[in-house]
C-alpha positions in Angstrom: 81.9 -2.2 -11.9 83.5 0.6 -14.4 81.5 2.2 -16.9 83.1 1.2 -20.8 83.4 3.6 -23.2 84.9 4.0 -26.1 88.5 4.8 -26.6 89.0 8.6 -28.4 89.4 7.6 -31.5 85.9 6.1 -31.9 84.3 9.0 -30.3 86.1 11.6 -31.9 84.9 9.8 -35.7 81.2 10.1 -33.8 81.8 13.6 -33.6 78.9 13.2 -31.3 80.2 15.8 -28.8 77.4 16.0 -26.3 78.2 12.0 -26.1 81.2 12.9 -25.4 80.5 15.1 -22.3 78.3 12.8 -20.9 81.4 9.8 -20.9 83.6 12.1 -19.6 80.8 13.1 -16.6 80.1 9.4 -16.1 83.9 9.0 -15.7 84.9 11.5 -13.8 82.0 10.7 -11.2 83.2 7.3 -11.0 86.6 8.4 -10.2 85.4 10.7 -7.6 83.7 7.5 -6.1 86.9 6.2 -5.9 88.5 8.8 -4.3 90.2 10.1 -7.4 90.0 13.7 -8.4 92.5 13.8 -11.6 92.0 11.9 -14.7 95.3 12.4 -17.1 93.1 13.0 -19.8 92.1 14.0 -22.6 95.0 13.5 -24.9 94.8 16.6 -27.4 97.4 15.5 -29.9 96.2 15.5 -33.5 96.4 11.8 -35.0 98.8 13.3 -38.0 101.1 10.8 -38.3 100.1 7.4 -39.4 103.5 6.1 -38.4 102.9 7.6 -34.7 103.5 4.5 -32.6 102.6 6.1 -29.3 99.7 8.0 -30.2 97.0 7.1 -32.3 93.9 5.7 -31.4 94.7 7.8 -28.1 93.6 11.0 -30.4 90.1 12.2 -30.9 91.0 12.1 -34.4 93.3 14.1 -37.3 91.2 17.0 -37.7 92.4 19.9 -35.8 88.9 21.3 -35.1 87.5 17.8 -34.2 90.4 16.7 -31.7 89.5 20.2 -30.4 85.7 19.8 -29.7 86.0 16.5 -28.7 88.9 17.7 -26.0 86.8 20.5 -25.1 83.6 18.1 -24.4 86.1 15.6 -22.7 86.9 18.4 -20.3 83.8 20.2 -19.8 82.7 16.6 -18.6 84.9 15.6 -16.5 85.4 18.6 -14.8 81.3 19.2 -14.2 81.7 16.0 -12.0 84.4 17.5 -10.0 87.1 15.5 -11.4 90.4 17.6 -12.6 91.0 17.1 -16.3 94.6 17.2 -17.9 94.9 18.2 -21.4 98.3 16.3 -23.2 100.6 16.5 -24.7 101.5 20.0 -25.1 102.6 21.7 -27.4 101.6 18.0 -29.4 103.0 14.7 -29.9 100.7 13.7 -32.9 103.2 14.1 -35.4 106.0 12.5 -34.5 107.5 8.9 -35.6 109.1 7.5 -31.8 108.0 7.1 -29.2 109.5 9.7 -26.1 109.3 6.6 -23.6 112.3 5.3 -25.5 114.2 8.2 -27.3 113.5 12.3 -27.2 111.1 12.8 -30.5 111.7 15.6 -32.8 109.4 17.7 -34.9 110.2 19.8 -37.7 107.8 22.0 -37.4 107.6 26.0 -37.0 105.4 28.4 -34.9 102.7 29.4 -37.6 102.3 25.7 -38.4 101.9 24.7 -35.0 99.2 27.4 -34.6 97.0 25.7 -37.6 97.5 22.3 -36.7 98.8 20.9 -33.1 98.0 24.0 -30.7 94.4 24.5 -32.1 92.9 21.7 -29.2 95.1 23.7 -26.7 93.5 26.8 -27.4 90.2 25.6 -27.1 91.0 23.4 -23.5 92.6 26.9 -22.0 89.6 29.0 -23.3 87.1 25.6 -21.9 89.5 26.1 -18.5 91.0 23.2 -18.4 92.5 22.6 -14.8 95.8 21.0 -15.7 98.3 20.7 -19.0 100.6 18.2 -19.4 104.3 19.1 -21.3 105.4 16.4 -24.3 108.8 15.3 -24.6 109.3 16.9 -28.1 112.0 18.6 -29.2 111.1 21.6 -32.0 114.0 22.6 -33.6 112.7 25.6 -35.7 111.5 27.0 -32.4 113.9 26.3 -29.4 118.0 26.8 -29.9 118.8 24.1 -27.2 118.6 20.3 -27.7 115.9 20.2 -24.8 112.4 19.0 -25.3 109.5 21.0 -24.4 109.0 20.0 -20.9 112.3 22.0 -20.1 111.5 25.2 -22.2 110.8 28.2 -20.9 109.3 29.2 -24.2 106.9 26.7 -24.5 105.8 26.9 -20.7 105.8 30.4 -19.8 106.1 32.2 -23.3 103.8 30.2 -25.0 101.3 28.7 -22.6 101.3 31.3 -19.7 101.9 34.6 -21.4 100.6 34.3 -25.1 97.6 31.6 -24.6 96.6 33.1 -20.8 97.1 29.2 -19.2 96.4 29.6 -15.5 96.1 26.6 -14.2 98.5 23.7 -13.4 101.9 22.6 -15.5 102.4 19.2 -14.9 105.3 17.4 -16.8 105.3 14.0 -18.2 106.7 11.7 -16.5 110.4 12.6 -16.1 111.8 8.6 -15.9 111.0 8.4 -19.4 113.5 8.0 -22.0 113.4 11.3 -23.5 114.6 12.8 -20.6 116.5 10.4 -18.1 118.3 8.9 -21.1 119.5 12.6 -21.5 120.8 14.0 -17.9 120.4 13.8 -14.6 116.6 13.9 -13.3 117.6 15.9 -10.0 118.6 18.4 -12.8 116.2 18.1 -15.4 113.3 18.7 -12.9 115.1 21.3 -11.9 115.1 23.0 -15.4 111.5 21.4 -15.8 110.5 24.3 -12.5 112.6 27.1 -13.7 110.7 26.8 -17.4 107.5 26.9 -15.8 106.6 23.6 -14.0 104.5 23.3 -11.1 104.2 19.2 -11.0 107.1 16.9 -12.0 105.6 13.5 -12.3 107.6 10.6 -12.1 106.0 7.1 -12.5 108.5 5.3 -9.6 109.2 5.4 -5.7 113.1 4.7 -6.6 116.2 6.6 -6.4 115.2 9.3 -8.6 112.8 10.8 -5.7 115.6 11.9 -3.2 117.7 12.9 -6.3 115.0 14.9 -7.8 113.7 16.2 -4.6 117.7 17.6 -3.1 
């Protein structure tokens, strides 16, 4: 009884971005139906890795401007029916070669390249309003001293996304049980660090051990 759509990829290669709106609305009023007010979606990475194995046909495409229109149409969408959108995975997981479900990812990238390539659909989803931004697992060398992906930077989630880009909506991590973080340390502390970077949500995926441990 769920509406089909196409997955990203497809409609970002349509670049039919009123189409676009209208399958976000459609979905997002079907979640509501369902008693569902967020959708984790739209995934904003750029598709500029063909070796990705995590992201790619999850992207609206490889085109900065595209995956940003598309994203933007995605939210507008989805959030005209009431239904909270949330914009992944920032700062951008497109061009990496793991997958951070496994091991913590790292891209060798600087600041003004992530301003021409991977932040452009973030831009666009804070200037569209988007309601919610999920952090990546990424580690960026040339950018952050510490060993510690994105989801636990202060720079990347206050600096970056509060201060310099005006986010005020909600920081949700990704979900802390995944290998780039709980293969690393303890999740009690890494949500911890997750907060004092700028977290409001720390999502795990389970209702195991880590819950107590994470909330103490």
């Amino acid at each position: 009884g769920i509406t089909q759509f196409p997955g990203n990829l497809a409609a970002g290669v349509s670049e039919n971005y009123n189409g676009i709106r209208k399958m976000a609305q459609i979905t997002g009023m079907e979640l509501r139906i369902q008693g569902i007010n967020m959708n984790l979606a739209p995934v904003l990475d750029v598709n500029n890795n063909p070796l990705n194995p995590v992201i790619n046909t999850r992207s609206f495409g490889s085109d900065p401007e595209v995956a940003a229109k598309a994203g933007a149409s995605y939210i507008e969408g989805l959030q005209s029916a009431g239904c909270i959108a949330v914009a992944k995975h920032f700062p951008g997981h497109g061009d990496t070669e793991s997958d951070s479900h496994h091991v913590l990812p790292v891209i060798n990238h600087d600041m003004e390249r992530l301003k021409k390539v991977e932040l452009v659909p973030f831009y666009k989803a804070v200037k569209e309003k988007v309601e919610c931004i999920m952090s990546a697992h990424i580690h960026f060398p040339l950018i952050t001293e510490k060993d510690e992906p994105a989801t636990l930077s202060k720079f990347f989630l206050t600096d970056l996304l509060r201060k310099e880009m005006g986010f005020k909506g909600i920081v949700m991590t990704d979900d802390l049980e995944m290998n780039a973080v709980s293969g690393k340390m303890n999740l009690g502390d890494a949500a911890v660090k997750s907060f004092l970077a700028g977290s409001d949500v720390i999502l795990v995926s389970s209702y195991g051990k880590n819950i107590p441990v994470i909330y103490n």
